[in-house]
C-alpha positions in Angstrom: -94.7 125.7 32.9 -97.6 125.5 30.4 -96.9 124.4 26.5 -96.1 127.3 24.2 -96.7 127.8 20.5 -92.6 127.6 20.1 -91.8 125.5 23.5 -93.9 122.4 24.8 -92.1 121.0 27.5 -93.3 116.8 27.4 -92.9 116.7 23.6 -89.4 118.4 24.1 -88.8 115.5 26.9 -90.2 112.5 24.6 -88.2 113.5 22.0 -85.0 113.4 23.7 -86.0 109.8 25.4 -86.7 108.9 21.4 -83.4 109.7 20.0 -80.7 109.5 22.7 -78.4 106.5 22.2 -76.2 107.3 25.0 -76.1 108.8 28.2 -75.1 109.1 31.6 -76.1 106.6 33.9 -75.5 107.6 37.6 -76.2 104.5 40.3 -75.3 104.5 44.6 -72.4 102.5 45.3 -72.9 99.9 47.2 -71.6 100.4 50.8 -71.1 103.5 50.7 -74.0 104.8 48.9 -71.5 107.3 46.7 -72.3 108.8 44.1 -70.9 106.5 40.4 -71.5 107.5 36.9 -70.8 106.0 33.9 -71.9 105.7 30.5 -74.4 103.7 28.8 -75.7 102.9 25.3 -79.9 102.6 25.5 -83.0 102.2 23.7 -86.7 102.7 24.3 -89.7 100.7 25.1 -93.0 101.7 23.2 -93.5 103.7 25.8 -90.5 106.0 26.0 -88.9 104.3 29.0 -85.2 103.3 28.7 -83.6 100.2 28.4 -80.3 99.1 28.8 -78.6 96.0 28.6 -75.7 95.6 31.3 -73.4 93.3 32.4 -73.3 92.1 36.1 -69.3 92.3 35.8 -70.1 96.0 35.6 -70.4 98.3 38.9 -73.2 100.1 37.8 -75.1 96.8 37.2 -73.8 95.8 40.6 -75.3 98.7 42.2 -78.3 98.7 40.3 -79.1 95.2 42.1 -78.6 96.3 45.3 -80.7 99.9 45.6 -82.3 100.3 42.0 -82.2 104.1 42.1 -81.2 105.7 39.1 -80.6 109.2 37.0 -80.4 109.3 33.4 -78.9 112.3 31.7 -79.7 112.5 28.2 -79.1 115.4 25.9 -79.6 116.5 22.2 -75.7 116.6 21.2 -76.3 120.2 19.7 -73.3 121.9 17.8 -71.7 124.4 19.7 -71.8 125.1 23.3 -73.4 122.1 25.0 -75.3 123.7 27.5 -76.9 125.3 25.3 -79.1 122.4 24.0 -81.1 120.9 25.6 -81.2 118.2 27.7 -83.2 116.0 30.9 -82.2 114.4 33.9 -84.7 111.4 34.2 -85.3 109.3 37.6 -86.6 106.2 38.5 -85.3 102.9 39.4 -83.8 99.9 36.6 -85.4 96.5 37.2 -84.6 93.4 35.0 -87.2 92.6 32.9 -87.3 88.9 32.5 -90.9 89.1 31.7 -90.3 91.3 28.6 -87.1 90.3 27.6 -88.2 89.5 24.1 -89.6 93.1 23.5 -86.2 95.2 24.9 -83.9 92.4 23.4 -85.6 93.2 20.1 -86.0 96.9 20.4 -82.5 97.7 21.9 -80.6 95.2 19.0 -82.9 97.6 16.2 -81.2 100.4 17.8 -77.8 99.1 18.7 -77.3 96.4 16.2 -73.6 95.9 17.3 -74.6 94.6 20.5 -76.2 90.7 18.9 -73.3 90.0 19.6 -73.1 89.7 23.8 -76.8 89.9 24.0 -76.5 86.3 25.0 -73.7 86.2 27.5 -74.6 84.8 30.7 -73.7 88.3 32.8 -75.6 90.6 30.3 -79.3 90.9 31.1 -81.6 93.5 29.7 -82.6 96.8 32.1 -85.8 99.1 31.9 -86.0 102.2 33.8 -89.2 103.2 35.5 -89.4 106.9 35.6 -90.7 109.0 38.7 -89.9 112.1 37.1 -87.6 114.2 34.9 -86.2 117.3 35.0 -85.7 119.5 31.5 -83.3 122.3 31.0 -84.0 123.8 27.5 -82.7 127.3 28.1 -82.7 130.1 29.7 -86.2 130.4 31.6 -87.2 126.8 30.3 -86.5 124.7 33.3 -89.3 122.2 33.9 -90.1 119.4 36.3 -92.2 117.0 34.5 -94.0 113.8 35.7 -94.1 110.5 33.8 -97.2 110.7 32.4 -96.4 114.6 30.9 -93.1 112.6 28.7 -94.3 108.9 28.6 -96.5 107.3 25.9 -99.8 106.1 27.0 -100.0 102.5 25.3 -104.0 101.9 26.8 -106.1 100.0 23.7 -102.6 99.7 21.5 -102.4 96.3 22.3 -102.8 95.5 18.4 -100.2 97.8 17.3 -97.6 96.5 19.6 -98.3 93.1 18.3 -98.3 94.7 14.5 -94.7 96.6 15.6 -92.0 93.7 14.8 -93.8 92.7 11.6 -94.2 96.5 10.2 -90.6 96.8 11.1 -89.0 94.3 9.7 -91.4 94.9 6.3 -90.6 99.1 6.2 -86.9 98.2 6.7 -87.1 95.0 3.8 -89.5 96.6 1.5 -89.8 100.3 1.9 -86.1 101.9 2.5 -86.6 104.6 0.0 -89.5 105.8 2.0 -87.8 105.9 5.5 -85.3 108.1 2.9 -88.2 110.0 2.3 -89.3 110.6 5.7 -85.8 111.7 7.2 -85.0 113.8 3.8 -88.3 115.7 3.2 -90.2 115.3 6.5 -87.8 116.0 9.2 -84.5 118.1 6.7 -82.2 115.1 7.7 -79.4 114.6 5.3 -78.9 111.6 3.3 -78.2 108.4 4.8 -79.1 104.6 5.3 -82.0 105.1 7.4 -84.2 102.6 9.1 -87.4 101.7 10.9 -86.4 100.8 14.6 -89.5 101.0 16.1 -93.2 102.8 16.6 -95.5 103.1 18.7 -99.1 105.2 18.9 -97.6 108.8 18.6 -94.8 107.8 16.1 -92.2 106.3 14.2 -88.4 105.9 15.0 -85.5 106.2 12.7 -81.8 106.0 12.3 -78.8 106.0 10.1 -75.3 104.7 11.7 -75.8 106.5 15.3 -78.2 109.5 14.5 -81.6 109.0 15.5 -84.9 110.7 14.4 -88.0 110.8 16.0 -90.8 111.3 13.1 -94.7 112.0 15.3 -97.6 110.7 13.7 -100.2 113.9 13.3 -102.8 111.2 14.9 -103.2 109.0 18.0 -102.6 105.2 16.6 -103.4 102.2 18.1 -103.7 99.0 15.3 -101.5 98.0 13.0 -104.2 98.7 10.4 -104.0 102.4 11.5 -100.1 102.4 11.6 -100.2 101.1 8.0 -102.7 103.8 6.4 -100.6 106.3 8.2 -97.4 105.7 7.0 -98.8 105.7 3.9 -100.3 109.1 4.6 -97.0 110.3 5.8 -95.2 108.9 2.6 -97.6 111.0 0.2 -96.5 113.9 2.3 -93.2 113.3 1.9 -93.2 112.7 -2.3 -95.2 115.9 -2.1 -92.4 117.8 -0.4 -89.9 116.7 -3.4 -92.0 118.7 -6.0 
């Protein structure tokens, strides 16, 4: 199904990946090769893909080690009847990522602050899901299949921006709280709240207050943290605009 002016399918999918905080996490058992579910707090690496941090105590981690196929079911927690929002089913397989550790461990704790706390156990170790596809249910009539490279974020030549991210971060969040205010408030009709830089990446910024995530998209491709800055100021003139 081909982007319309009122539904494009990948942004639909990459802005669910952005915001979810929870999901269903679905694993084989081992033995058996049954069906287990379970649920799962995550986060996202710069390029979309989730990350969990799991303990090996845990079945699903248990599984996970022996057959590393995987299904993510994520939806947007609308009001109402939930089938009526929207929501995907990503696949792919959850390998330990020793060799990034430092990047989820610090992009999961901005998301899930609580969890400092057993970061460091000895059985919890930090997950990232490899997609191989997804598949979106948005309504009636808007079920779409969608590779990885239709809902993932292409991080070629943003080398300098993902070196920038923990240091823009960490300044929006210490020096600039009234304009992630700004951006939830007047940009994206969020209500008031504590909000707070979590992370960003070339197509955008993400937010949250307590549990509620926002996904704020840059108008513009970034890729140095020279470009991030002049375009958060951009967005912040935008924003002071919208409160006249």
């Amino acid at each position: 199904m081909q982007p319309t002016p009122d539904f494009d399918p990948g942004k639909l999918a990459k802005s669910l990946l952005r915001r979810s905080r929870q999901g269903a996490l679905a694993t084989l058992m081992v033995g058996s090769g049954d069906p287990y579910c379970s649920l799962v707090n995550l986060a996202s690496h710069p390029d979309g893909s989730p990350i969990l941090l799991i303990s090996r105590l845990a079945v699903h981690t248990r599984n996970i080690l022996t057959d590393a196929r995987v299904s993510l079911m994520l939806d947007e927690r609308a009001p109402g009847d939930p089938l009526e929002g929207a929501r995907i089913m990503l696949s792919g397989r959850a390998e330990q990522a020793d060799a990034e550790k430092e990047l989820l461990q610090r992009r999961y704790l901005n998301a899930h602050p609580s969890a400092e706390g057993f970061a460091s156990f000895k059985d919890f170790s930090f997950f990232r899901i490899h997609p191989t596809g997804t598949h979106l249910v948005a309504g009636f009539g808007r079920i779409v299949d969608l590779k990885p490279e239709h809902f993932l974020t292409d991080l070629t030549g943003a080398e300098d921006l993902l070196a920038a991210e923990e240091g823009a971060v960490e300044h929006m969040n210490a020096d600039h709280r009234d304009t992630m205010k700004l951006y939830a408030t007047k940009l994206l009709d969020a209500a008031e709240g504590d909000w707070r830089c979590t992370g960003c990446d070339p197509e955008g910024l993400d937010m949250q207050a307590e549990q509620t995530a926002l996904r704020l998209e840059f108008p513009e491709r970034v890729t140095s943290g020279t470009e991030l800055r002049k375009m958060l100021v951009r967005l912040a003139g935008e924003a002071r605009g919208n409160t006249k």
